[in-house]
Structure formats: C-alpha cells, structure tokens
C-alpha positions in Angstrom: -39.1 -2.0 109.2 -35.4 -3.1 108.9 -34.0 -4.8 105.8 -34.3 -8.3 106.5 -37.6 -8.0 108.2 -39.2 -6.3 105.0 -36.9 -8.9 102.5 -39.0 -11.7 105.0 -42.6 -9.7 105.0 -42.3 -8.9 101.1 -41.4 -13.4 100.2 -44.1 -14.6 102.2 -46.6 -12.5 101.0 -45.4 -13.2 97.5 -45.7 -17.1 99.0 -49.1 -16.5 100.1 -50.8 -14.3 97.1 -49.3 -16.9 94.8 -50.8 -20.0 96.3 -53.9 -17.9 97.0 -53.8 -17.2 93.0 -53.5 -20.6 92.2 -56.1 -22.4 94.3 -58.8 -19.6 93.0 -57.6 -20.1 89.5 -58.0 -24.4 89.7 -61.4 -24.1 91.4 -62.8 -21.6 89.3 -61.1 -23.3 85.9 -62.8 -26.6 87.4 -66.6 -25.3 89.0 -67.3 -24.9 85.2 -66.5 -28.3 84.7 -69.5 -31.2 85.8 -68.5 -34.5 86.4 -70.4 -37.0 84.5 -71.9 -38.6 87.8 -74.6 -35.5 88.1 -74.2 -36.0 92.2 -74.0 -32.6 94.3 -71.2 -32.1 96.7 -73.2 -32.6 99.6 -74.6 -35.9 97.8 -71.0 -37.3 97.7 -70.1 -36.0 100.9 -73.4 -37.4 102.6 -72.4 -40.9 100.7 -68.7 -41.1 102.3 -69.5 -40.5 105.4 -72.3 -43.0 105.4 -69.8 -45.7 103.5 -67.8 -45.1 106.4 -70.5 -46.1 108.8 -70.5 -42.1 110.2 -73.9 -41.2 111.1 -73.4 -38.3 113.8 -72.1 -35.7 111.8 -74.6 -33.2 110.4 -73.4 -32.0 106.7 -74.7 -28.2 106.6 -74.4 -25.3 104.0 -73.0 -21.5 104.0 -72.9 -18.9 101.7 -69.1 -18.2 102.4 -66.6 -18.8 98.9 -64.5 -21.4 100.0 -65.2 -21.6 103.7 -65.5 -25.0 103.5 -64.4 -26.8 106.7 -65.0 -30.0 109.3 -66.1 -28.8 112.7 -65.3 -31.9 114.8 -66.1 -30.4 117.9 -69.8 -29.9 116.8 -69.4 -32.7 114.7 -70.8 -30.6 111.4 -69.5 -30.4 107.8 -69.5 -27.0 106.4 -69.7 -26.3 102.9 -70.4 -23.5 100.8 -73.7 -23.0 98.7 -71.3 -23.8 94.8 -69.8 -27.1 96.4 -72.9 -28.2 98.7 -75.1 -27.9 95.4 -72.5 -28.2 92.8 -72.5 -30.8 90.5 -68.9 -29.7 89.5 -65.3 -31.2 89.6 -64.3 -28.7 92.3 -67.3 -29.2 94.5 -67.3 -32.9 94.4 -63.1 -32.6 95.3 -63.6 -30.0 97.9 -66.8 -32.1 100.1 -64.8 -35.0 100.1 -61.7 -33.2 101.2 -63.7 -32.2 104.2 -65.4 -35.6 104.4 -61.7 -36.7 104.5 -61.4 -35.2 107.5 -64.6 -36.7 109.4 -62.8 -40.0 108.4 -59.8 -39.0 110.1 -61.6 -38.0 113.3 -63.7 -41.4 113.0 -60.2 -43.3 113.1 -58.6 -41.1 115.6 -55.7 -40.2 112.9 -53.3 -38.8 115.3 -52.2 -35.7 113.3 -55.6 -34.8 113.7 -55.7 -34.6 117.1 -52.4 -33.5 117.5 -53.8 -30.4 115.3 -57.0 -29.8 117.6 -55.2 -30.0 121.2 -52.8 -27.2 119.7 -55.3 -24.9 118.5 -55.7 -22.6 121.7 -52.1 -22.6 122.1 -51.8 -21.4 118.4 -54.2 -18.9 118.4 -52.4 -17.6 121.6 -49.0 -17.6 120.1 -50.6 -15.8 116.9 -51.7 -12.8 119.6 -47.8 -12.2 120.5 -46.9 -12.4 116.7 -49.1 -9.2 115.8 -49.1 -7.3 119.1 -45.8 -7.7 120.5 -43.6 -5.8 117.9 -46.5 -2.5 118.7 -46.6 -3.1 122.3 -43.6 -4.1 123.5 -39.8 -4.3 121.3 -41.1 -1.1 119.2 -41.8 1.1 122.5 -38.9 -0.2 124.7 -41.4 -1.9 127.3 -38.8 -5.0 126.4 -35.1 -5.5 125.6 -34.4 -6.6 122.1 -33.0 -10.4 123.2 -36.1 -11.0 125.4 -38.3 -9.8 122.3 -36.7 -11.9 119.9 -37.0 -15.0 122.7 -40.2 -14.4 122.7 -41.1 -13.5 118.6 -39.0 -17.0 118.2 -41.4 -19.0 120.2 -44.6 -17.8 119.1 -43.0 -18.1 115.7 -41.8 -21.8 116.9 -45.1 -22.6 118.3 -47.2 -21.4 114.7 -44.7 -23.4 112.7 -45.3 -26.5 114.4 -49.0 -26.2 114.1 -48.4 -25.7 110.5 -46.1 -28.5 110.0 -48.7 -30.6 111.9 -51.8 -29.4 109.6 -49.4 -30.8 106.4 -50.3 -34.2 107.0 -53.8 -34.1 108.1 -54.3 -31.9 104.8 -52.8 -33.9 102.4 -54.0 -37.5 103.8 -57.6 -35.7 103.6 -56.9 -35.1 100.0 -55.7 -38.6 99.1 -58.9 -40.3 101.3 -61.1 -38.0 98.7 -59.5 -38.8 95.7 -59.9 -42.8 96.8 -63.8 -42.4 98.2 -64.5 -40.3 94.7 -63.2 -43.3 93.0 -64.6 -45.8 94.4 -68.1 -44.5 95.2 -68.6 -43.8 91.3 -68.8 -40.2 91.8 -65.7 -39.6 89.5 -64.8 -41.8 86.2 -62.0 -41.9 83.8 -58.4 -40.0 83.5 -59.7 -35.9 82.6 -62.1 -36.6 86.4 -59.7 -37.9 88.4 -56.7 -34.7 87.0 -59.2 -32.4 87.5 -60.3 -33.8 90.8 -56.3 -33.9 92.1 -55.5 -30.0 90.5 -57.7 -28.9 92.8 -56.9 -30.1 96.0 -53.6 -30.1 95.4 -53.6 -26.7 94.3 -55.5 -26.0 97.9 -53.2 -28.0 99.3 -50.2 -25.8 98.3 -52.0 -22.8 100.6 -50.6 -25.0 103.9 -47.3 -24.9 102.7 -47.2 -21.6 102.0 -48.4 -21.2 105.8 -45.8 -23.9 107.4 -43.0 -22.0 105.3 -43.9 -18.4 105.9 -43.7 -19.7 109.4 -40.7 -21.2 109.1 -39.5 -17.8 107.6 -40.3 -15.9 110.6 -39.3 -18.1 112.9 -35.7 -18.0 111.6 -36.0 -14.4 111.5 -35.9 -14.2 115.0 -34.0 -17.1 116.1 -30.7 -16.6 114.3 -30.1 -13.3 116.3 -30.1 -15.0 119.3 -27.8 -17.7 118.2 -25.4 -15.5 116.6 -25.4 -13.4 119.7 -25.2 -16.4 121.5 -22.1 -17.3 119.6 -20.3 -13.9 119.9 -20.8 -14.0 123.7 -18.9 -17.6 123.9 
C-alpha cells in the first residue's frame, strides 16, 4: 500500500472508530437513563406515526444492537428489542429518529427519495471500490489512469450518496426531537440534552461516511488532474 493510500486508509478509520466510539458511548450513557413519561419506544414510535395520520406502516422488533432502521419499501419500522421496549432516553430518541423517516416518506421529502433511487447504483459502485484494486490495477488487467478513472467514480458516485443521506439524517433527527416534544413523551431541559446527544452523536456516524468518501474520492482524482495538467 503506497504512502498516501495508507495516510488515507489509517484517517478514515480513525474518522470511523471515533464516531463509532461516540454514538455507543451516548446510547449506552443514556439507555440507563428513563424518561419520566414511562412510554416504550415502540409506544412513541406507534404514537407519531399515528399523529401523522400514518396507518400502513407496520412497527416491528429485532434482536440486532442498534439495527434500527425504516424499510420504506416494505413499509416496516425496525427496531431493536432495548429501544422497541425501552423506556429509556436513547430508545425513545432512536424510534422517533426512525419514525422521522416514515414522516419523510409520507411527505415525499425529496432527499429521501433522492437517497432510495441511488441505492442500487451505490451498492454497485461499492463492488468496484473493494474488488477493483485485487482484480484489476493490482494485477495489470488495467492501466493505472483507467483505474484511477474508474476508483474516482465509484468513489464519486459513494460520496454523493453520502452527502445525500446528510440531510435526510439530520432532518429525521430534528422531526424526533419536535414529535418527542410535543407528544409529551420528553419534559424539561436534562430530557430534551439527553434526547439531542444521542442522535446527534449517531448523526456524526454519516459524516464520518460522506467524509471518508470524500477522502477517497480525492485520492484518486487528483492523479488524474495533475497528470492531466503535466500533459497540457
């Protein structure tokens, strides 16, 4: 692995562990606390989307830590076993952070969508990202400036999935904190902190991804410019 290719690898997985760290660290610190309303995460969850007049999405439970996700192709909302049953700051936070999202889908937030269309493309682009280097600019099977092309749009392609999934992450979070709120299920300054830590702190895990994306993408495309440059 050359120098600046191991400088890159060795940031963003600093980037990542350390916004992996601190999302674990706020949600446990904050499953120990219960919020004074006594409602379980799926209780709160079940309330928004029913304030928001959403009656086809089926809220269901997993045993996966922090798996918690919106299907809205099945039109299900996923939580884990602590936050569907929790009674906790962090459970309440993290169900209506995914009730967030059923809101969004409900209102057609374009983000969303925007997120959704570009998920086979993604996944695609993610392929090239971990195969390519093995298969083809490592054994010869391609010349270095048509690898870096390609590395560069994968990369390109990743990044702007990422950069999408910012907004739809962080407008999930504020719709929670608001619903919480208003719904009763959270009361008084140490609720609402506690309540914001947390998703922010999960929050933080997408921009690790947009910039470690960023990262890579540079990684490849300033060869090609410089090259680029030296050939004019």
């Amino acid at each position: 692995m050359t120098s600046p290719m191991l400088l890159v690898f060795l940031l963003t997985l600093a980037i990542a562990l350390l916004a992996q760290w601190q999302v674990k660290r706020m949600y446990r610190r904050f499953s120990r606390v219960p919020a004074t309303s006594g409602y379980t995460g799926a209780e709160a969850a079940q309330a928004i989307l029913q304030q928001a007049g959403i009656r086809d999405v089926k809220i269901v439970e997993h045993n996966v830590m922090l798996g918690d996700h919106y299907d809205p192709i099945h039109k299900r909302l996923v939580l884990s076993s602590d936050n569907y049953h929790g009674t906790s700051l962090a459970a309440l936070g993290v169900a209506a952070h995914e009730a967030g999202h059923a809101l969004q889908h409900q209102a057609a937030y374009a983000p969303l969508h925007w997120r959704m269309a570009a998920v086979g493309v993604t996944n695609f682009a993610s392929q090239i990202v971990t195969f390519l280097p093995l298969l083809g600019m490592a054994t010869g099977m391609l010349s270095t400036v048509t690898g870096l092309m390609v590395m560069a749009i994968a990369w390109g392609v990743i990044m702007a999935f990422n950069l999408v999934t910012l907004p739809v992450e962080f407008d999930a979070s504020h719709r929670a904190k608001v619903m919480l709120a208003n719904l009763g299920f959270i009361s008084g300054q140490t609720e609402h902190a506690g309540v914001a830590k947390v998703l922010n702190a999960a929050a933080m895990t997408y921009v690790a991804a947009f910039v470690t994306s960023l990262l890579y993408l540079l990684m490849y495309l300033l060869p090609l410019l410089a090259g680029g440059r030296q050939r004019d």
